[in-house]
N, C-alpha and C positions, 0 to 999 in steps of 0.2 A: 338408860336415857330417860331425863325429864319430859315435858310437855312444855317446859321452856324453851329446854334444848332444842326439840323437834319443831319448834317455832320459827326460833331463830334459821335453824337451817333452813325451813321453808321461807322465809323470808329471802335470806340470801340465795337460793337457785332461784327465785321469780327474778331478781334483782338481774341476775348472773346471765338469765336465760334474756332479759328484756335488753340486757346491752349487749350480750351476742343477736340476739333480735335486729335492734336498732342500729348496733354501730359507736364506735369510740366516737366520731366525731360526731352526730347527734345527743349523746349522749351526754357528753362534755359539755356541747352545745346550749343544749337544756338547763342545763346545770345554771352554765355561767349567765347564757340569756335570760332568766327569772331574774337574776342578782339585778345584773344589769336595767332592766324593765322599773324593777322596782328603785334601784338609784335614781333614774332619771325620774320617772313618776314624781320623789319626792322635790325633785331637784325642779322641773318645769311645771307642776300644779298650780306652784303660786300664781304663777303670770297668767296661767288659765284661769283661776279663780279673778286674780283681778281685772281681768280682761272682761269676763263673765259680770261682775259686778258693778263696773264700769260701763255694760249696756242695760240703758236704759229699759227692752224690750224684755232681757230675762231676768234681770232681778228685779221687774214690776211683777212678773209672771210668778217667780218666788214667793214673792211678798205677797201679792193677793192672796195665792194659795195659802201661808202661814197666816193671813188677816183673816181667811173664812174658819180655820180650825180651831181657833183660838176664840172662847168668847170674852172679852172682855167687859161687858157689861154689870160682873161683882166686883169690880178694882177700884178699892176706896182710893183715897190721894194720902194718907198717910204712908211711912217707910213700914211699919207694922203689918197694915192691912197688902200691901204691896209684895213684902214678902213672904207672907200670908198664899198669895196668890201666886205666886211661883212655886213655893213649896206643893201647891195643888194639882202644877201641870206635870201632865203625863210624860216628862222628860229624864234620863240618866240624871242621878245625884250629882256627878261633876258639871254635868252642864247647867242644873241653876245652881250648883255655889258659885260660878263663873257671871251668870244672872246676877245673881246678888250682890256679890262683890264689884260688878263693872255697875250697879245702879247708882249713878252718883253726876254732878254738873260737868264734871271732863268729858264723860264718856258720851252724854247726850251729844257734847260739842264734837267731839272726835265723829260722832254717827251722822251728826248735822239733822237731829230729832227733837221735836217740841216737846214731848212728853211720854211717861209711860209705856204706853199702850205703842207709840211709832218707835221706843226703846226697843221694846221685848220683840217686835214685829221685827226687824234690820236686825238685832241680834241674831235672832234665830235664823231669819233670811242667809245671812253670813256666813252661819255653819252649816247652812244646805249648800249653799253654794259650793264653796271647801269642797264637801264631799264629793259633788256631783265635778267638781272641777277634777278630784285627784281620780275616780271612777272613767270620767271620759281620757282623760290623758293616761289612764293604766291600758284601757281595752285599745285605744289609737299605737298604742306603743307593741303593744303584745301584739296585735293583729301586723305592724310590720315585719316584725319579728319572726311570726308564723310565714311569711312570704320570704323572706332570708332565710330560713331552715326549709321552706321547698328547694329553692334553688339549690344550698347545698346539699340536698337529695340527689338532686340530678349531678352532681358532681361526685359525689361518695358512688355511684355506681358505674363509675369508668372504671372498666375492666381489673385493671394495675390494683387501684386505690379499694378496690371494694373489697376483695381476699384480705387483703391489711386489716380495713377496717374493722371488720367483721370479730376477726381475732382480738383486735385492740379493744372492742365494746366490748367482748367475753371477760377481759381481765378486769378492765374498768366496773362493769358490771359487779364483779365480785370486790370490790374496792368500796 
């Protein structure tokens, strides 16, 4: 026997031992409840975010916070020096090619921004928001979810169903 091999089995009795632990239908549970959390996450964040960004209160609260971190004080009015200045900010590569590419007179109007500086500001505001949007609607989703797998706790251990299950999360387990 490997140190692979020996792995792999250990793997699989924890696996084996936590679904006889737990139970088929937690197990399952688990399983399919993340899937699920995270479908909807993707599915209702939008309307979070734009809900979010559509009050006035928190995407002021954003946006000042991204207007104090950012200096703009070196941003010449040239495309040069502009993209100059993006290239300097401490953000992921995809997110100023996304900068750079969205700097242009649609987008200002699409933002409904006078210049630069309220460009880059709402931009980045934007993709705080997004995040903070898909973050809240993950943990609000998960934390139901968590009180639906208590209840089906107290249900998995009526007497009948709990000898079943037990068995059935052993098999699962090793699945």
């Amino acid at each position: 026997m490997n140190w692979l091999l020996i792995a792999v089995l250990a793997v699989l009795a924890v696996c084996a031992f936590r679904g006889m632990k737990v139970g088929l239908i937690k197990t399952v549970f688990s399983v399919c409840s993340t899937v699920i959390v995270l479908l909807l996450t993707v599915w209702i964040s939008p309307q979070v975010s734009q809900w979010m960004q559509g009050n006035e209160n928190v995407f002021g609260y954003f946006s000042g916070q991204v207007d104090q971190v950012i200096d703009f004080s070196e941003v010449g009015e040239t495309i040069s020096e502009q993209m100059e200045f993006i290239n300097n900010l401490p953000l992921p590569g995809k997110l100023k090619e996304a900068i750079q590419e969205n700097n242009n007179a649609d987008t200002y109007a699409q933002l409904a921004v006078r210049d630069f500086e309220d460009y880059v500001v709402n931009y980045l505001t934007c993709v705080i928001v997004n995040a903070v949007a898909f973050v809240i609607t993950f943990l609000v989703l998960r934390i139901a979810v968590t009180i639906l797998s208590l209840a089906l706790d107290l249900v998995s251990r009526l007497p009948v169903i709990h000898g079943i299950n037990k068995l059935a999360g052993l098999a699962a387990g090793l699945i």
